[in-house]
C-alpha positions in Angstrom: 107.1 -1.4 -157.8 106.8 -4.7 -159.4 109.0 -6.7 -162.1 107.0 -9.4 -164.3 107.2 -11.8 -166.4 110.9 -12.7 -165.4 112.9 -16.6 -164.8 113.7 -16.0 -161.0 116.3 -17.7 -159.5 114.8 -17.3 -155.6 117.9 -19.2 -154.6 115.9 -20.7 -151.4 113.3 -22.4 -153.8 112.3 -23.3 -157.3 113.2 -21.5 -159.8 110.2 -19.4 -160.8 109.6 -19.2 -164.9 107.1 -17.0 -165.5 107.4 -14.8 -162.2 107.3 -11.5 -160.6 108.7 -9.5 -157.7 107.1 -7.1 -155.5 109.2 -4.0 -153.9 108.2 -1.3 -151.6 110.5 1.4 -149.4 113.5 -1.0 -150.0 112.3 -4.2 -149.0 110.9 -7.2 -150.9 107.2 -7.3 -150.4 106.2 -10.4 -152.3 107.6 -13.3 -155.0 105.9 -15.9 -157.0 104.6 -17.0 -159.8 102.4 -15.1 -162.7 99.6 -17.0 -161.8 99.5 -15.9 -158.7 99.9 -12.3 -159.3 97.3 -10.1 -158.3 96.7 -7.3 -160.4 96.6 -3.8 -159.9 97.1 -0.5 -161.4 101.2 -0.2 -160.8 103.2 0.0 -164.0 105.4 -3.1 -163.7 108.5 -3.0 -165.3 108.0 -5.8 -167.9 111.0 -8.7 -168.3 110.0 -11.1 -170.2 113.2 -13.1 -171.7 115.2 -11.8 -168.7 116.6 -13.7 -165.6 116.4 -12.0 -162.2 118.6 -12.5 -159.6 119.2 -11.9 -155.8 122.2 -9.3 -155.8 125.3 -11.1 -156.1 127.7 -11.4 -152.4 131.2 -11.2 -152.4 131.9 -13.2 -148.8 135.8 -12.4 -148.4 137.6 -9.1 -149.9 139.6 -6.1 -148.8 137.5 -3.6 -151.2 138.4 -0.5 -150.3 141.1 -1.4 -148.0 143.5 -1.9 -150.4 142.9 1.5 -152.7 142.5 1.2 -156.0 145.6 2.6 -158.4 147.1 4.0 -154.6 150.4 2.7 -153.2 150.8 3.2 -149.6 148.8 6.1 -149.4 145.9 4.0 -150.2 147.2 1.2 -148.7 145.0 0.5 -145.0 144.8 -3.5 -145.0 147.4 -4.5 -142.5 148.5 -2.6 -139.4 151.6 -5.2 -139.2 153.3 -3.2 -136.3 151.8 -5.3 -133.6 150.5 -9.3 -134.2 147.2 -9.1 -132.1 145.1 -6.1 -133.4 141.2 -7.1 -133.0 139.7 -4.1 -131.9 141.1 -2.3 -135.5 137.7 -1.9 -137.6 137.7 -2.4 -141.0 134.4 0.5 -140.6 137.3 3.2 -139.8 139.2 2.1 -143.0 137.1 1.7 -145.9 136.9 4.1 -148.3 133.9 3.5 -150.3 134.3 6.0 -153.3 137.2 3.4 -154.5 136.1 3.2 -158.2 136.3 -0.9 -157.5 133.0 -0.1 -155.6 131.5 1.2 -159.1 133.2 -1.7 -160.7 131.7 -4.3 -158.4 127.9 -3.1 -159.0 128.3 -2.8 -162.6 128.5 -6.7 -162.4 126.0 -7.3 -160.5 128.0 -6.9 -156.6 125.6 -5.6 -154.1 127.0 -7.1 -151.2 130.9 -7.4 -150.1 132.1 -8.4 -146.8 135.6 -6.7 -146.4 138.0 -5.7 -143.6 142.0 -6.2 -142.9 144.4 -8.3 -144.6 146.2 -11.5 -143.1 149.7 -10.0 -141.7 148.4 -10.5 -138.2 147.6 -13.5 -136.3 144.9 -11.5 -134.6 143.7 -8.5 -137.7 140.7 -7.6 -136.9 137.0 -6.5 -137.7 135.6 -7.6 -140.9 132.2 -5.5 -142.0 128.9 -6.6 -144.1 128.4 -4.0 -146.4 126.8 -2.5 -149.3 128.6 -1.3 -152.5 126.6 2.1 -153.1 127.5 5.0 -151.4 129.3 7.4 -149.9 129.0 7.7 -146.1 129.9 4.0 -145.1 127.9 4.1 -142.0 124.6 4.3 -144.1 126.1 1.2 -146.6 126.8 -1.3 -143.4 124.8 -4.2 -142.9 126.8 -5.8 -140.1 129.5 -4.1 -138.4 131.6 -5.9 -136.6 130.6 -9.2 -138.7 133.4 -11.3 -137.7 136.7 -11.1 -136.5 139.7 -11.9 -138.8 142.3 -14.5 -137.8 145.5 -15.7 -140.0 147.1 -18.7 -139.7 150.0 -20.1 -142.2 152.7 -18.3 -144.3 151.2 -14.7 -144.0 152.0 -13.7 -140.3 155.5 -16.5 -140.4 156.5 -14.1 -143.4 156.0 -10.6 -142.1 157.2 -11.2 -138.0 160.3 -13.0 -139.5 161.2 -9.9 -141.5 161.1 -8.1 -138.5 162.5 -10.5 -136.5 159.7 -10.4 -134.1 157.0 -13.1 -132.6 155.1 -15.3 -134.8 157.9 -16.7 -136.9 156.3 -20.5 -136.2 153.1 -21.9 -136.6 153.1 -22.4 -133.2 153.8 -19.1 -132.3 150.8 -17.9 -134.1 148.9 -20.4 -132.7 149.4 -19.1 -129.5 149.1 -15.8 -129.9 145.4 -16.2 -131.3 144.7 -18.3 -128.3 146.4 -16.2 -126.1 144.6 -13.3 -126.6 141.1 -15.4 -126.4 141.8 -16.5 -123.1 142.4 -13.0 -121.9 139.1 -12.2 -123.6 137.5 -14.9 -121.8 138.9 -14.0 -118.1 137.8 -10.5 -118.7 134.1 -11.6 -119.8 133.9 -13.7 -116.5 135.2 -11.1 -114.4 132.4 -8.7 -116.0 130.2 -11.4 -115.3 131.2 -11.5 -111.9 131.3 -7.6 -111.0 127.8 -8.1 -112.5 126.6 -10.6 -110.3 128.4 -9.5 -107.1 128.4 -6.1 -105.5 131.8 -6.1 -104.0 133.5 -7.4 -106.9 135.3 -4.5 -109.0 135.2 -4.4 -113.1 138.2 -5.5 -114.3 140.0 -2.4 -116.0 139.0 -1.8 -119.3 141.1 -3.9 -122.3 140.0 -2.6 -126.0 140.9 -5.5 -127.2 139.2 -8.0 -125.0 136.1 -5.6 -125.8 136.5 -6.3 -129.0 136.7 -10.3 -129.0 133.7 -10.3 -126.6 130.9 -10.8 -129.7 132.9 -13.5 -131.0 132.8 -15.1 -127.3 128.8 -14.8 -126.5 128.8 -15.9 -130.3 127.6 -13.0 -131.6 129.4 -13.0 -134.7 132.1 -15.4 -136.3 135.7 -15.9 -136.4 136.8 -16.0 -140.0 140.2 -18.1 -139.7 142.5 -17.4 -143.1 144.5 -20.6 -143.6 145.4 -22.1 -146.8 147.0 -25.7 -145.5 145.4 -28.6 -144.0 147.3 -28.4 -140.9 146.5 -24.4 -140.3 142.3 -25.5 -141.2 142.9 -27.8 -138.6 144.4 -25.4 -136.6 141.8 -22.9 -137.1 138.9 -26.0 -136.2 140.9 -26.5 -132.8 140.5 -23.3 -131.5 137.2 -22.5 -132.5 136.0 -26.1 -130.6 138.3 -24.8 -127.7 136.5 -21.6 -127.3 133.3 -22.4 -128.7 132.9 -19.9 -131.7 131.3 -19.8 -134.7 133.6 -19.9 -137.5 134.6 -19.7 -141.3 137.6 -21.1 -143.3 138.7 -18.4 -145.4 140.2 -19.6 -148.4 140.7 -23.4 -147.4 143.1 -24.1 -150.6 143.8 -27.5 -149.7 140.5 -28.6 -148.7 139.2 -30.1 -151.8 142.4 -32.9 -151.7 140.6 -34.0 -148.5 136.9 -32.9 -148.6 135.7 -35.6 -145.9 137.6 -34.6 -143.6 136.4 -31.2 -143.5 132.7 -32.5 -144.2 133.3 -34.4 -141.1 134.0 -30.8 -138.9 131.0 -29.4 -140.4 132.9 -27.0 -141.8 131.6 -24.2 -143.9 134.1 -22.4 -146.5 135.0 -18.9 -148.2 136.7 -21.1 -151.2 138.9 -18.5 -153.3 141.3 -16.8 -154.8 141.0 -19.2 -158.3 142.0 -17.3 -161.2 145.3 -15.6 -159.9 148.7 -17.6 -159.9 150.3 -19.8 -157.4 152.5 -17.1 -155.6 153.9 -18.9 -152.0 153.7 -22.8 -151.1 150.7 -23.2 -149.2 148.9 -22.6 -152.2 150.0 -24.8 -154.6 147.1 -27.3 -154.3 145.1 -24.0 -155.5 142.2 -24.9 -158.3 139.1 -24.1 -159.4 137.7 -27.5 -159.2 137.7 -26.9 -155.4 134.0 -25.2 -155.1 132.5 -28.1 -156.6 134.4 -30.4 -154.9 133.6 -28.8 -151.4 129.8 -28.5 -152.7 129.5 -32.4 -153.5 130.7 -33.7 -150.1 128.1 -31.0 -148.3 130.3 -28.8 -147.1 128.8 -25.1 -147.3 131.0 -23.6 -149.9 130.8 -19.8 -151.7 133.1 -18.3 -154.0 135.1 -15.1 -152.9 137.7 -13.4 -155.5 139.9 -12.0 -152.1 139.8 -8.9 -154.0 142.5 -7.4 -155.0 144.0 -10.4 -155.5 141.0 -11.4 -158.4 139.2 -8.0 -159.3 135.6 -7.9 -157.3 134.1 -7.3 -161.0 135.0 -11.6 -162.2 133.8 -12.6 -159.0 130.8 -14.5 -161.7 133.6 -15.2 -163.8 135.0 -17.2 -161.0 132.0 -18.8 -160.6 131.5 -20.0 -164.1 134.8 -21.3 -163.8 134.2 -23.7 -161.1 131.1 -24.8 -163.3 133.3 -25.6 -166.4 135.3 -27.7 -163.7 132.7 -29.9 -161.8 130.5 -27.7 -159.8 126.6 -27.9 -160.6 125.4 -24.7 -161.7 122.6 -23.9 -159.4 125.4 -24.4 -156.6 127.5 -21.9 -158.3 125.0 -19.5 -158.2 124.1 -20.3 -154.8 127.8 -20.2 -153.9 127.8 -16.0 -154.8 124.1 -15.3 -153.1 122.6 -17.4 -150.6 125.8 -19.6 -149.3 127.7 -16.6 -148.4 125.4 -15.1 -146.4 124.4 -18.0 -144.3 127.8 -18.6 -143.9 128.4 -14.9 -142.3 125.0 -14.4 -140.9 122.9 -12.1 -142.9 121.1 -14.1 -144.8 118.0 -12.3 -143.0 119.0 -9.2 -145.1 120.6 -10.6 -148.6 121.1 -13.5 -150.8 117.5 -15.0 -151.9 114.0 -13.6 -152.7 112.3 -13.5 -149.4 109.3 -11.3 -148.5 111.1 -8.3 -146.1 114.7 -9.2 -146.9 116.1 -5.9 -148.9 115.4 -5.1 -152.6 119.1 -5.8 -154.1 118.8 -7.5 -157.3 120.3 -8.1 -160.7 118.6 -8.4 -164.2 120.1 -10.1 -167.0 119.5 -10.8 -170.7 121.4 -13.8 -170.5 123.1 -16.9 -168.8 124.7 -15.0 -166.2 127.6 -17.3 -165.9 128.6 -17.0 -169.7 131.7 -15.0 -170.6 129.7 -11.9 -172.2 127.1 -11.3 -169.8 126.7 -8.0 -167.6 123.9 -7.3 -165.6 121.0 -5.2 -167.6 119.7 -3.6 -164.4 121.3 -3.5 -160.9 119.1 -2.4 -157.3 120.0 -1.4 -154.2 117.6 -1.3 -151.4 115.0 -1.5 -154.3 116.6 1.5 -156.1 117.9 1.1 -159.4 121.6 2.1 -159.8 122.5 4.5 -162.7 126.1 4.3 -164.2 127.8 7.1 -166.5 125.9 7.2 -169.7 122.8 5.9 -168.4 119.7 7.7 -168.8 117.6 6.7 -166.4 
């Protein structure tokens, strides 16, 4: 199939004004200019006046962990009964016929990485996934994609309740690196059963099984810390063990964005438009993006559904335009950024020949109050809400 005559936003280029797009069996076959276009006998689907758009990523939510309109029926985000969980997967918790799911695509949300909440020092397994669906294992993209760490308030608050380990920083500190040096002794002594004949496997751990990815940096560690001291924190231990990593949320980073530019740091900036509900985020604003995004850190927006609903996560981003941020950043900052920052920018977030057919088609600025997405594909087929024809 083939869209003409549209202003493209590629999102790893120029912007394209005349252009087209090229789809075929779910995958982008081709981009450019009108000019360029050969012709053929297809039907295209004209859109001239329209802007077209790589689906829009959501890099940080608990969509469908969190159920919506449930209490704790619904309620699958934090298995706060032990502080070191990483071999829970967010894949066996999900439930992807959450109307928030239809909300998200309905504004333009093909792509949501989600998983467990921050009670634990140690959650668990975040997944890459798709928004339409019903059997989850068909909508994955990346599963495990990271594993989910929590520094700051969050764990202090829940142990202390229970009066039970973390109740400092230091505490949960320790248990995060605790349970990565067990996961490192256990890869070594696979390593070594491997490499010597009379050397037994160590006796299977679930959790060190799960942290091993992370180790042979496989996927990332997605640290949730709010502070300066717990993003520092998080930076430590990912230098000490070598692993890839993200700053979820990073609240204070934008009062010290050199700092963190120095680390190379790379940043899940978000929640913006809720309130300020506990200390360490009282430095919250939504001048941060832009902030982060001028001292070239690698910043994307995230809404931390349910915190924000998934369905203003471009709300959030014209938000942080109206307060500093450059508006091609903005839009990079809900496609491309967040998935280089989790590693699947080879499937989503720009107009690439081969990467999958998920766009968004709009009549209008896409970052202005009113606008809502016209068309909406998955995997290069359009999705049809209630009263829709086609």
């Amino acid at each position: 199939m083939r869209i003409i005559n549209a202003k493209i936003y590629t999102m790893e280029g120029p912007v394209i004004d005349p252009g087209f797009l090229e789809f075929s069996q779910g995958k982008i076959t081709a981009v450019g200019s009108m000019e360029d276009m050969t012709r053929d006998e297809t039907e295209p689907l004209d859109a001239k006046g329209k802007i077209l758009l790589p689906g829009f990523l959501d890099a940080h939510t608990h969509l469908g962990m969190w159920e919506d309109s449930l209490g704790f029926e619904g309620d699958d985000g934090n298995e706060d009964t032990d502080p070191c969980t990483p071999h829970l997967r967010a894949i066996d918790a999900v439930n992807p016929t959450d109307r928030c799911f239809k909300e998200a695509l309905a504004y333009g949300i093909t792509t949501v990485v989600t998983g467990p909440g921050s009670a634990d020092p140690v959650a668990g397994q975040m997944i890459a996934m798709k928004t339409k669906g019903v059997n989850i294992d068909k909508m994955v993209i990346r599963s495990p994609l990271a594993i989910k760490f929590a520094l700051g308030e969050n764990p202090k608050t829940v142990y202390h309740g229970k009066n039970q380990t973390p109740v400092t920083r230091m505490a949960t500190a320790a248990i995060i690196r605790e349970e990565l040096f067990k996961a490192k002794k256990y890869k070594e002594a696979i390593q070594k059963a491997a490499e010597d004949e009379d050397t037994e496997e160590p006796e299977f751990d679930m959790k060190c099984e799960a942290l091993l990815p992370l180790l042979r940096g496989e996927i990332s560690a997605h640290f949730h810390a709010h502070r300066m001291d717990d993003i520092f924190t998080a930076i430590r231990i990912a230098k000490e063990f070598h692993l890839k990593y993200a700053i979820v949320h990073g609240t204070e980073g934008h009062l010290y964005p050199r700092a963190l530019a120095e680390e190379n740091a790379r940043v899940l900036a978000g929640p913006m438009i809720c309130d300020r509900p506990k200390p360490e985020m009282s430095a919250m604003s939504p001048s941060a993006p832009g902030i982060l995004s001028k001292a070239g850190i690698l910043t994307a927006i995230v809404t931390d559904h349910s915190v924000v609903p998934i369905q203003y996560l471009t709300l959030c981003a014209a938000l942080a335009v109206s307060e500093g941020m450059e508006y091609d950043e903005a839009l990079k900052a809900i496609t491309i950024n967040p998935a280089m920052i989790c590693g699947i920018e080879d499937r989503v977030g720009s107009f690439k020949p081969g990467k999958d057919a998920d766009f968004v088609l709009f009549d209008r600025d896409p970052l202005s109050l009113n606008a809502k997405p016209c068309a909406v594909y998955i995997n290069g087929e359009r999705v049809t809400f209630e009263g829709e024809n086609g």
